[in-house]
Structures are given as C-alpha cells and as structure tokens.
N, C-alpha and C positions, 0 to 999 in steps of 0.2 A: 545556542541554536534551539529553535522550538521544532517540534517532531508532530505533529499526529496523524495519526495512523485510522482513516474511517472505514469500516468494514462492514460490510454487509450479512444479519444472521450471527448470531451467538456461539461461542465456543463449547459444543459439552463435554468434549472429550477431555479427562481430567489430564491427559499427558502432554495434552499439548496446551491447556491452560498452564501447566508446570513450566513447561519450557518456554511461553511468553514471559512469563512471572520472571523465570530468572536471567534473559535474555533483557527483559525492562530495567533490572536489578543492576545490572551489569552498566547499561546506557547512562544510567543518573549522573556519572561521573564527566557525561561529554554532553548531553542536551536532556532539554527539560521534553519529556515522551508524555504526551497523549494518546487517549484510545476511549475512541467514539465507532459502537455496535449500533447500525442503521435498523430495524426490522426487515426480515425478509416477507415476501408475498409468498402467501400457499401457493403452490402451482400442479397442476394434476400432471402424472406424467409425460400425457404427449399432449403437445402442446401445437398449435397451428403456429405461424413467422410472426403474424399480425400477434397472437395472443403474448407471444415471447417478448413481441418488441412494448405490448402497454405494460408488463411485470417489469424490464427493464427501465420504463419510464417512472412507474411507480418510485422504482427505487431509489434511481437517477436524481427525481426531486426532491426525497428527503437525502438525499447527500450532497447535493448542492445546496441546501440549505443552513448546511454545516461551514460548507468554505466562505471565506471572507475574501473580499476583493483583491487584498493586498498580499494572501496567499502564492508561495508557487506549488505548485500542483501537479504530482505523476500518477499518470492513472497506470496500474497493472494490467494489462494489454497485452493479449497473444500476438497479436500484427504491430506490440512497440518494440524499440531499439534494446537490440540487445547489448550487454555491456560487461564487460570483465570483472570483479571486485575491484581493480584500482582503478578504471577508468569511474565506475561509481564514485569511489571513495575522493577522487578530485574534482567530478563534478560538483559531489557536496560541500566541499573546500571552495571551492570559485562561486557557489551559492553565496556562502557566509560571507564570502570575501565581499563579495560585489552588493551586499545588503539583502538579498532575499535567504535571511537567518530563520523564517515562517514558512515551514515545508508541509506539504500534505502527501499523503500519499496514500490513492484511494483504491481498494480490494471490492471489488464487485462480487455480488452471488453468485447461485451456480450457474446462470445464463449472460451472466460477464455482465459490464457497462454498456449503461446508455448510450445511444452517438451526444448527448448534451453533457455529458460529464466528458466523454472523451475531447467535446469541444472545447470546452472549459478550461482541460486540463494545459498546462505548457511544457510537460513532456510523456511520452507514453514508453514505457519501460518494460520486456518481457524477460522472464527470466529461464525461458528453454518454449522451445518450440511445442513442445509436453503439454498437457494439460493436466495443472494441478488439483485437489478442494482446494473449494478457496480458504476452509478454516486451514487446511496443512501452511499454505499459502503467506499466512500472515505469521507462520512460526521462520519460514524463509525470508521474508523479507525485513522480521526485525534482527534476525542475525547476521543477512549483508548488512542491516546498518551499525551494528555494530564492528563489525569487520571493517565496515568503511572506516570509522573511525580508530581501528588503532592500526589501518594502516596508515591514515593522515594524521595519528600522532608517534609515528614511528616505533610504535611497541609490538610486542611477540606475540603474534597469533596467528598471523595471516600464513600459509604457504603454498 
C-alpha cells in the first residue's frame, strides 16, 4: 500500500518532527509512506469570510495539484465521519483489498480545506469534534495509521 500524507505549512517544532520521524519508521514495514508540505499563505489575524475562503483556495490548488486521479482520498474534516481505530483499520483493509492500495490523505492549514479539495476528496474523516494544529494533527493521524495496521495485521499495540 502507498500512503501520502499532504499537508499544509511546515513542521518547526522539533518534537513533533521526532515523533513523525519515528511513527514513519515504524510504517516502512506495512506501506511505502509519503509526505508532501504544501506552503501556507500569510494571513493577518482577522480575517473577513470572503478573505478566509481565497487563502483556503489558494491552498486547496496547490494540493490538488499534488493528487492523481486514480487516488483515494480523505480529507481531515471537522464536519467528516468519525471512526473508531478498528473501523479505520478495516476500512484500510477493504481499501487494499478492493484495489485502491494509493491513499491520500489531506491536512489542511489553520483555516481548514477548501470546499474543492473536500470535493475531490472520497471520504472526509474527523478525528474528535476538537479542534486540533494542524501540525499536532499530522503526528495523530500517522499513529492511527499505524495502529490501523497492526490491528489489521493482528499484533500488540492496539488496546
């Protein structure tokens, strides 16, 4: 299975670069993991709806320019499905299974995705009602994907 992971804005904080690092380390043994950093737009703090929504468009296009057609695609979406770690971890399974082995899964800046990437997307997936960074963000979602996988290859970690 192919992974990548596109996110919007750079990591600086060195702990959570640590813990992607070793969370990626961990993956090699189940899927080949990518990771593609979109640039974020400057944005002044307050911001009008209209100005919010051309920064999210900004964004939106260089990260769709990243996905391939034949991608599946979950966007991180406050308003997607939320989902257990093992209903994740069999979704991924029934991915592979079924041939869509080319997963994306895309982290939005701090004013979330575009409506053209959530369009795009073919599933939207939230992972607590919460709002997270979205750099903390991308250290959460490659440890449920590792977790998905050893609970879909039935080894000890998950509880």
């Amino acid at each position: 299975m192919k992974i990548t992971i596109i996110s919007v804005g750079k990591i600086k904080e060195k702990y959570l670069r640590d813990a992607i690092k070793e969370y990626a380390k961990r993956l090699g043994a189940y899927c080949n993991l990518n990771f593609i950093e979109i640039s974020d737009e400057k944005a002044p703090e307050t911001l009008s709806e209209k100005e919010m929504e051309i920064i999210k468009d900004k964004e939106g296009e260089r990260i769709l320019s990243k996905i391939k057609e034949s991608q599946y695609v979950y966007a991180l979406e406050l308003k997607g499905k939320q989902r257990t770690s093992e209903m994740f971890s069999e979704e991924l399974d029934k991915l592979q299974i079924y041939g869509s082995s080319d997963i994306v899964f895309v982290i939005g800046g701090s004013l979330g995705l575009s409506t053209q990437v959530i369009s795009r997307s073919n599933s939207q997936i939230s992972f607590s009602k919460m709002t997270f960074p979205h750099q903390l963000m991308k250290v959460i979602l490659i440890e449920q994907i590792y977790r998905a996988f050893r609970i879909m290859k039935n080894e000890p970690y998950h509880k």
